[in-house]
C-alpha positions as a Python dict, from the first residue, in 0.01 Angstrom:
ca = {
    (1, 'X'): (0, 0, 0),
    (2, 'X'): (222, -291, -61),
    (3, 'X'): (564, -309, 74),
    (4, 'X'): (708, -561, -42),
    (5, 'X'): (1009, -745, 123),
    (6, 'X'): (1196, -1062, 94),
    (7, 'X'): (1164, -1134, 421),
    (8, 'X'): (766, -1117, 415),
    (9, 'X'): (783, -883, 764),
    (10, 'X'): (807, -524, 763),
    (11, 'X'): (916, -371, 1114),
    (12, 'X'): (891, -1, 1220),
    (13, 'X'): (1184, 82, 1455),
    (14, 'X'): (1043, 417, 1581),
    (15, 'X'): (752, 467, 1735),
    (16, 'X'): (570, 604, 2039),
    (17, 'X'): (318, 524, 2245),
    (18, 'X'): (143, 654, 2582),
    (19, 'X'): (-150, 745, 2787),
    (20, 'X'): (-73, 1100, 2903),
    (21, 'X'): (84, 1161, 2610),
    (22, 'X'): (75, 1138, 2207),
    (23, 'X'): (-192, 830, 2137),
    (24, 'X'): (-292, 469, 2281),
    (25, 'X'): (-132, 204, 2126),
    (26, 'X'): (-452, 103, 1974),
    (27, 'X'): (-382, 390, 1744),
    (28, 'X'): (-76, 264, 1647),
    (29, 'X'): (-188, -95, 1563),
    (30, 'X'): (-412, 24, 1331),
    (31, 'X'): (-214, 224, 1120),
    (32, 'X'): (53, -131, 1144),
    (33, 'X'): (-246, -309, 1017),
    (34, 'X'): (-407, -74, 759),
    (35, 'X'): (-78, -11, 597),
    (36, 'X'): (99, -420, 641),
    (37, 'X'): (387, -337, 948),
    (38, 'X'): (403, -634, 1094),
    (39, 'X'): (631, -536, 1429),
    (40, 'X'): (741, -225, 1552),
    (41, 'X'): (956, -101, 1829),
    (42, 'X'): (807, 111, 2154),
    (43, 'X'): (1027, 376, 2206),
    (44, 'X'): (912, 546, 2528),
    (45, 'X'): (909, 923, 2473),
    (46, 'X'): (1125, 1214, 2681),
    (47, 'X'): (1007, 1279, 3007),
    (48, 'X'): (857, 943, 3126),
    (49, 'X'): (1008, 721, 3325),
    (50, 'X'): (746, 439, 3389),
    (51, 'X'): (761, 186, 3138),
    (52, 'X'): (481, -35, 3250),
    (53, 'X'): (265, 89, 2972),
    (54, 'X'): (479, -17, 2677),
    (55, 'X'): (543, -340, 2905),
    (56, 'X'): (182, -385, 2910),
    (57, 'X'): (80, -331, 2550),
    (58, 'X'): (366, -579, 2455),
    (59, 'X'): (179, -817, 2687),
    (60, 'X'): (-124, -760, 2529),
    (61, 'X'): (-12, -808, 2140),
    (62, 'X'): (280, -1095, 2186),
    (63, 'X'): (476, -1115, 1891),
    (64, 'X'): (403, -777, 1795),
    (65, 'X'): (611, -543, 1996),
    (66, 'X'): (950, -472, 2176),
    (67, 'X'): (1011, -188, 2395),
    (68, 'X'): (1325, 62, 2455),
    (69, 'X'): (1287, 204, 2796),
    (70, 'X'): (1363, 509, 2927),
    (71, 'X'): (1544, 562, 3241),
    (72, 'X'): (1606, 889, 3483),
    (73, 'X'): (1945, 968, 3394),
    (74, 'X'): (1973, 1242, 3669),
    (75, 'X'): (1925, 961, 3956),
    (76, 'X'): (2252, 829, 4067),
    (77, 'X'): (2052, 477, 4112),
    (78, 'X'): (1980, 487, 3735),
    (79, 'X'): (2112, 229, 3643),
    (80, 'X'): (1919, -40, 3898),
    (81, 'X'): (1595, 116, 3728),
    (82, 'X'): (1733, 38, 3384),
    (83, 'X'): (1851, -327, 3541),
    (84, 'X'): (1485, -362, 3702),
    (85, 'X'): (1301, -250, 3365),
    (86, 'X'): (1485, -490, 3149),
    (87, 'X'): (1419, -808, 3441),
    (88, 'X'): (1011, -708, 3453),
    (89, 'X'): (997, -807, 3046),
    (90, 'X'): (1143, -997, 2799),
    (91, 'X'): (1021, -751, 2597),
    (92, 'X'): (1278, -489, 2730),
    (93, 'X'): (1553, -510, 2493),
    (94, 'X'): (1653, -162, 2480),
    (95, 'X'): (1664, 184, 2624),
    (96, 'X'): (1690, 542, 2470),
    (97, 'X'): (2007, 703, 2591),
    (98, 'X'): (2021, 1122, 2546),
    (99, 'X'): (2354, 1231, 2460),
    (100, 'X'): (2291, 1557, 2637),
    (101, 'X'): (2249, 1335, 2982),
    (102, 'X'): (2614, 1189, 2928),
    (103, 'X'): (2760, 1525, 2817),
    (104, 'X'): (2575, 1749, 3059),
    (105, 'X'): (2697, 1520, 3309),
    (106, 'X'): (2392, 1420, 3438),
    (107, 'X'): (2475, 1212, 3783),
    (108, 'X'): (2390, 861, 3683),
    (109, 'X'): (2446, 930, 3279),
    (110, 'X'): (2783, 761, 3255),
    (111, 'X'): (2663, 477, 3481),
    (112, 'X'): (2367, 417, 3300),
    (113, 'X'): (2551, 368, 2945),
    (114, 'X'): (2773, 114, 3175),
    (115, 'X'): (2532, -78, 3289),
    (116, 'X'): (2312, -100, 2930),
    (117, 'X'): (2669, -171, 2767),
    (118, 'X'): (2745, -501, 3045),
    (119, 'X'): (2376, -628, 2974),
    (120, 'X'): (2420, -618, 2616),
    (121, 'X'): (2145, -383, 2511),
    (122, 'X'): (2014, -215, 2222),
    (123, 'X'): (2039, 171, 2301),
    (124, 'X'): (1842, 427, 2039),
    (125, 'X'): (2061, 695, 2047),
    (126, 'X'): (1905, 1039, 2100),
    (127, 'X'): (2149, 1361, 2019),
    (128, 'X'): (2134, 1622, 1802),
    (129, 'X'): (2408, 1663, 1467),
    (130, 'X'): (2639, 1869, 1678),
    (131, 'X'): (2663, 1571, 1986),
    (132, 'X'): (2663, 1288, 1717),
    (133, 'X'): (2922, 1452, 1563),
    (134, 'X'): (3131, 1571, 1832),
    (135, 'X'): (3467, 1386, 1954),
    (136, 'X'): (3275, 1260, 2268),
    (137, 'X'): (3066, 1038, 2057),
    (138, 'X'): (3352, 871, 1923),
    (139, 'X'): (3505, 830, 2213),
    (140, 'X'): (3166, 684, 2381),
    (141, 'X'): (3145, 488, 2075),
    (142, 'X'): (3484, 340, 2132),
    (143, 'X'): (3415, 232, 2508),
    (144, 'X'): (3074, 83, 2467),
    (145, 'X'): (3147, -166, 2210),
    (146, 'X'): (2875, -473, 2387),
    (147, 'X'): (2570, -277, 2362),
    (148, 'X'): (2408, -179, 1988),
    (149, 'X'): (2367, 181, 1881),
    (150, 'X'): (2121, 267, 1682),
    (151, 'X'): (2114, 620, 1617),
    (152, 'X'): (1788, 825, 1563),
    (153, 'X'): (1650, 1012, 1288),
    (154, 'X'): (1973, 952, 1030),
    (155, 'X'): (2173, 1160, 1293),
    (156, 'X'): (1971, 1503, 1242),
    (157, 'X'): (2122, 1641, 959),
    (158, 'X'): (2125, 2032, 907),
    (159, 'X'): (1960, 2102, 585),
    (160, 'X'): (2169, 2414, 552),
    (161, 'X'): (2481, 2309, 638),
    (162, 'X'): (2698, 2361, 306),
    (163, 'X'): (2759, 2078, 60),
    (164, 'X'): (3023, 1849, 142),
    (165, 'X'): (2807, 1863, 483),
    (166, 'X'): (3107, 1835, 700),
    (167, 'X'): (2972, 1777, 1009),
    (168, 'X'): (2705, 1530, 910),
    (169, 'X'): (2996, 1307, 733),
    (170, 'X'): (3126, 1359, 1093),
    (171, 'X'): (2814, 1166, 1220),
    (172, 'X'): (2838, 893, 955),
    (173, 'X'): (3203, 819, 1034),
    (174, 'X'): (3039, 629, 1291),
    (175, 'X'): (3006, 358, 1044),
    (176, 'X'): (3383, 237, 1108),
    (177, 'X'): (3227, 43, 1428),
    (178, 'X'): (2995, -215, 1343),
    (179, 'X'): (2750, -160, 1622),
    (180, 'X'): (2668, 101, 1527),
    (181, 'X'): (2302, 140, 1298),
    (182, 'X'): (2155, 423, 1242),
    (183, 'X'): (1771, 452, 1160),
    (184, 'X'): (1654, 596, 856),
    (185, 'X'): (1359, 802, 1038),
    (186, 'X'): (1221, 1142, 1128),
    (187, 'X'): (1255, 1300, 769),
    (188, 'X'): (999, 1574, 832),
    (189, 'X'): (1269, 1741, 1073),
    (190, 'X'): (1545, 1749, 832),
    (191, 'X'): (1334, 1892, 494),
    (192, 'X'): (1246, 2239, 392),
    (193, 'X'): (973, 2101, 147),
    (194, 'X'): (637, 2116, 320),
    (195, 'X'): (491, 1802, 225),
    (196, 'X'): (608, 1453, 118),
    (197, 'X'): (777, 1288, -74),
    (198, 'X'): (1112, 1488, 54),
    (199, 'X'): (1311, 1461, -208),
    (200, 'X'): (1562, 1733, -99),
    (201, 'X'): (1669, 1449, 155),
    (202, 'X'): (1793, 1243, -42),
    (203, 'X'): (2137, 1381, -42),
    (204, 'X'): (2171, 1299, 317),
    (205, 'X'): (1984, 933, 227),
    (206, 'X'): (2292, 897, -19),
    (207, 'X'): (2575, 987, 172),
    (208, 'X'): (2429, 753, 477),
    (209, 'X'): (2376, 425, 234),
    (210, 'X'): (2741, 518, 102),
    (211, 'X'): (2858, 472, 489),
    (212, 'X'): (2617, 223, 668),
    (213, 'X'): (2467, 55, 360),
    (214, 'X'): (2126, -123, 376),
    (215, 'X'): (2200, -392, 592),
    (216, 'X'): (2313, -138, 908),
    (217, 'X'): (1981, 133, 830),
    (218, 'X'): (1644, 15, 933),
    (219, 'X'): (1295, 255, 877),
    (220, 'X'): (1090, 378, 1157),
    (221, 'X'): (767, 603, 1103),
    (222, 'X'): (833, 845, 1417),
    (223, 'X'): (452, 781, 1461),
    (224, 'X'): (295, 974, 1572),
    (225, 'X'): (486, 1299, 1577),
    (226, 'X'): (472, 1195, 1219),
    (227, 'X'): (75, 1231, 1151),
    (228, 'X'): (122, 1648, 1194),
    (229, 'X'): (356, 1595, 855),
    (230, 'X'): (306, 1382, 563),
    (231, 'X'): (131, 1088, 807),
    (232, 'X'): (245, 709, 838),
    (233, 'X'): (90, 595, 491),
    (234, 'X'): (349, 806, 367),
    (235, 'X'): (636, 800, 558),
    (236, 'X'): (626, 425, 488),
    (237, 'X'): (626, 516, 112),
    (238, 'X'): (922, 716, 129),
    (239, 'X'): (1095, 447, 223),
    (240, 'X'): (954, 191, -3),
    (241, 'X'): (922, 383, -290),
    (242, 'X'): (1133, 701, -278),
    (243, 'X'): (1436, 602, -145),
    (244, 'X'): (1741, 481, -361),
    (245, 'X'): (1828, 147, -283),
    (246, 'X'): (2080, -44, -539),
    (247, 'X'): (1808, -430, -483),
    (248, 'X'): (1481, -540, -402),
    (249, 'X'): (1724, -728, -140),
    (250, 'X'): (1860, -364, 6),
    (251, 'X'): (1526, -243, 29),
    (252, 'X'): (1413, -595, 240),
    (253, 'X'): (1654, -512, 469),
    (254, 'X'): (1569, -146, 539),
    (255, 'X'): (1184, -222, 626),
    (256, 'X'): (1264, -484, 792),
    (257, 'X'): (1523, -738, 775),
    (258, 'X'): (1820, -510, 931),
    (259, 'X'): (1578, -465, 1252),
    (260, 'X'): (1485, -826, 1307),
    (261, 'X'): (1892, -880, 1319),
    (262, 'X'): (1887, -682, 1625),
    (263, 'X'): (1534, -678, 1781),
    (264, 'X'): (1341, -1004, 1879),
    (265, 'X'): (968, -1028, 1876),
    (266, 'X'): (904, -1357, 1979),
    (267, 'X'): (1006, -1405, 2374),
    (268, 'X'): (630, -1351, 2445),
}
């Protein structure tokens, strides 16, 4: 499938990777290179804590990766593991952050989204539509203002919520602080159509261009949760083909120029 994008590089900003769980990255580079992604972003997946992996396999393919760690957030030390990740690699731009952590009060949650906000980082955002939506988020949003958010999944929105969708526009208030981005990913858990294309989420697609635009959304595959559903080939076409973008330079920017703004793939 051709993708094409004015910026000749097409960059998946959600994907996983692992050895005791969901596939070897050697299963995600050849989906990248069957179907022309040209970088993508490791995002390490709930429950572990040792990065080395992604580290590694960043190593291994320079150029090709970056990696958003994860971190213990019930450790009060948390946040000298997140400090310790990001010195072991270049590579370590990023970390996922779970709302539920911070709002839970997990003991080193708060600390933790300190310390990634002083060092500058890119945090993917993991929360659910009520948590994104909530008054805490804006709040958080308002105090972390040095680190980029990059929310997952187009902020989970509830496919039977009511039209206006209330607390989804909630979510993409958001917008109103420029670092925020939110990723246009995950579709397969926000449709009640059982197989792609999934057109019934367009709506939310609509409403989110209307708030973020092109330039602040940026595609990932969710691979490979996403192989149980419609599979990477078309995932990737949704977004290529399926979504409603207003320029071939709108669509360049949400496979891949909007994440090369923010991610670097070239410090190995």
């Amino acid at each position: 499938m051709t993708t094409p994008t004015s910026s000749g590089r097409v960059v998946d900003t959600h994907v996983h990777a692992g050895l005791v769980k969901y596939e070897p990255i050697e299963s995600l580079l050849d989906q990248m290179f069957r179907h022309r992604v040209d970088n993508a972003v490791l995002v390490q997946h709930a429950g572990e804590f040792d990065n080395r992996y992604l580290i590694e396999c960043a190593q291994r393919y320079p150029g090709r990766f970056a990696v958003a760690c994860l971190v213990d957030a019930t450790r009060p030390d948390a946040p000298d593991h997140l400090s310790a990740w990001v010195e072991q690699s270049p590579a370590v731009q990023g970390t996922r952050l779970y709302l539920a952590h911070l709002f839970g009060g997990a003991p080193g949650a708060v600390a933790l989204w300190e310390r990634a906000d002083e060092l500058g980082l890119i945090v993917t955002v993991a929360g659910s539509l009520r948590e994104l939506a909530s008054p805490e988020m804006v709040r958080l949003t308002q105090r972390f203002t040095r680190a980029r958010l990059h929310i997952e999944h187009l902020g989970h929105p509830d496919p039977k919520e009511p039209e206006p969708y209330p607390t989804y526009r909630r979510v993409l208030s958001l917008a109103h602080y420029p670092h925020v981005s939110l990723k246009a990913s995950g579709f397969y858990s926000f449709t009640t159509l059982p197989w792609s294309p999934y057109t019934d989420t367009l709506p939310f697609v609509t409403l989110a261009l209307e708030a973020f635009g092109a330039r602040r959304m940026m595609w990932g595959s969710d691979f490979p949760p996403v192989s149980f559903r419609e599979g990477y080939h078309n995932a990737l076409r949704f977004a290529a083909q399926h979504i409603p973008l207003a320029s071939y330079e709108d669509r360049a920017y949400l496979l891949g120029r909007t994440a090369l703004s923010a991610w670097r793939f070239d410090l190995l």
